[in-house]
C-alpha positions in Angstrom: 23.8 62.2 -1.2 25.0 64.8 1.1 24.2 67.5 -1.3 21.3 69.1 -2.4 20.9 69.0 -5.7 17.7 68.7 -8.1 16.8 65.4 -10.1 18.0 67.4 -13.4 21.6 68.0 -11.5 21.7 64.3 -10.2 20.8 62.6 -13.6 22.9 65.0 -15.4 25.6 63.7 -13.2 24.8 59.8 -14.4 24.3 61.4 -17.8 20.9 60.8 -18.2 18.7 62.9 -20.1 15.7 64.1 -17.9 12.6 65.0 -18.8 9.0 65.6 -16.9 5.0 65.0 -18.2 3.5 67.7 -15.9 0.1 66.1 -14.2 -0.9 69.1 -12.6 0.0 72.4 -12.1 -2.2 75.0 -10.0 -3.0 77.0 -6.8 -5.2 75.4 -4.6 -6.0 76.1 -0.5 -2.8 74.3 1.4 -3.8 71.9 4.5 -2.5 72.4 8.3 0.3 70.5 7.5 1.6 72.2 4.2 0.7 76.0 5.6 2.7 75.3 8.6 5.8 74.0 6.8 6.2 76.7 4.5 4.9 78.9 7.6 1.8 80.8 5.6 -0.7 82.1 7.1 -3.6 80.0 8.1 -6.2 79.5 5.0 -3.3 80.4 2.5 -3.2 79.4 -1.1 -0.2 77.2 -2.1 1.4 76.8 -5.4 1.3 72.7 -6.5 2.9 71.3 -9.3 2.9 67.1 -9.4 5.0 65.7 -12.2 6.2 62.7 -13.7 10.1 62.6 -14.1 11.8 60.5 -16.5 15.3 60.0 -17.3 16.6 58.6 -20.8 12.5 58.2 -21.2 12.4 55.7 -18.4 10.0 56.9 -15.4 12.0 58.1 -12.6 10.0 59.6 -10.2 6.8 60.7 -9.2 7.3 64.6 -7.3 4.4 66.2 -5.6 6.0 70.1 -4.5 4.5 72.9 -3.2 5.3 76.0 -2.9 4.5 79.4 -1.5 1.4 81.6 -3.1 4.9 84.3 -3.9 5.8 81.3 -6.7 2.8 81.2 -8.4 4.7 82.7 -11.6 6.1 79.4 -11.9 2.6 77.6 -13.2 3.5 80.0 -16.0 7.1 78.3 -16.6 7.8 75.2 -18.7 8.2 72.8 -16.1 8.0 70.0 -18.9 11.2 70.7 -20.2 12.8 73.2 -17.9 14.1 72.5 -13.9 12.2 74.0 -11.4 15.2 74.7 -9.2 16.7 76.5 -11.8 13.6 78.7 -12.8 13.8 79.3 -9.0 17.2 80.7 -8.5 16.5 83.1 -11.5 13.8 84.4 -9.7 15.4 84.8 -6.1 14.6 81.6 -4.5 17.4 79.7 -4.4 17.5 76.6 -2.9 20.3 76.5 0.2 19.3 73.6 2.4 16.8 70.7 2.9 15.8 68.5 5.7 14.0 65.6 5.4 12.8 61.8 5.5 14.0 59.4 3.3 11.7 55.9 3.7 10.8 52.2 1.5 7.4 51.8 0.9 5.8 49.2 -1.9 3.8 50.7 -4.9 0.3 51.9 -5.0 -1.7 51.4 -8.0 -1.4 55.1 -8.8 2.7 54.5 -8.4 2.7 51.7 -10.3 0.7 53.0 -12.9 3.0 56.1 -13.5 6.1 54.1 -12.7 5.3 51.3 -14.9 5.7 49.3 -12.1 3.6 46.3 -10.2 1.5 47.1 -7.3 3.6 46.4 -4.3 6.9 46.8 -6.3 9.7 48.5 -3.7 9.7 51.9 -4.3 11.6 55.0 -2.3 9.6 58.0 -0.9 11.6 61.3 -0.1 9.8 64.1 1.8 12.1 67.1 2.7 11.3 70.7 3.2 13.7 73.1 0.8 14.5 76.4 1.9 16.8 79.7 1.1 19.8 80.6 2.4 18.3 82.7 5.4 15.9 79.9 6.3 12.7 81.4 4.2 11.2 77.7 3.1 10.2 77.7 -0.6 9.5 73.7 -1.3 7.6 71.2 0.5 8.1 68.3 -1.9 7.3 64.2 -2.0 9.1 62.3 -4.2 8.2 58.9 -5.3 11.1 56.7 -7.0 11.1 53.7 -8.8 13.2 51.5 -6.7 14.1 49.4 -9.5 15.9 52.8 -11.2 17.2 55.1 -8.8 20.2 54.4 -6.7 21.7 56.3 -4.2 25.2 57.2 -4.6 26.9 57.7 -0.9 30.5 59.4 -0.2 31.0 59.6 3.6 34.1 60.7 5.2 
């Protein structure tokens, strides 16, 4: 922690292999709350992309990001195999800085079912706006992890 870094980066640190299963992938109308975080005009379009990540085949997370309507290239990417953040930076949106809210919450069905995890199992929900390096925000993202698999790894000064 205390870096922002993409779940590719952080299992690669571990030296896990990471892959995704892409469960959706499209533009659709963004709510009050999204279009106001990414500070789009009212009624815009977002970019969403929901996948499942796994690491050395084991589910990982579930990650629910959106992004602005200037992304939309990215449904086009391979988001399977590829990292988003990288595919990102190639195309001039970077990712600099992220605040956020980092909470426990027990499995839903829907959780457990992608998690292979029991309903109510512990699990760890992330929610952090990402933006640029001048402040121009280019992911909203929720992240879902098994709290059985992913661990934290602190270094304070």
């Amino acid at each position: 922690m205390g870096q922002l870094r993409s779940l590719t980066e952080e299992m690669a640190l571990r030296g896990m292999a990471v892959s995704s299963t892409v469960l959706a992938s499209e533009r659709r109308v963004g709510s009050q709350e999204e279009i106001t975080a990414l500070r789009l005009a009212p009624q815009s379009n977002v970019v969403h992309v929901r996948r499942l990540r796994l690491a050395d085949d084991q589910p990982m997370a579930i990650e629910n990001v959106l992004l602005s309507p200037s992304c939309a290239w990215l449904l086009r990417e391979d988001l399977a195999h590829g990292s988003l953040h990288q595919a990102l930076t190639e195309q001039g949106f970077a990712p600099s800085r992220a605040t956020g809210t980092q909470i426990a919450a027990i499995a839903t069905d829907d959780d457990a079912a992608l998690l292979d995890l029991p309903v109510g199992a512990p699990i760890f929900v992330e929610r952090r706006l990402i933006t640029t390096a001048d402040g121009t925000p280019v992911e909203l993202t929720e992240s879902r992890y098994a709290g059985s698999r992913f661990v934290f790894h602190i270094e304070l000064a």
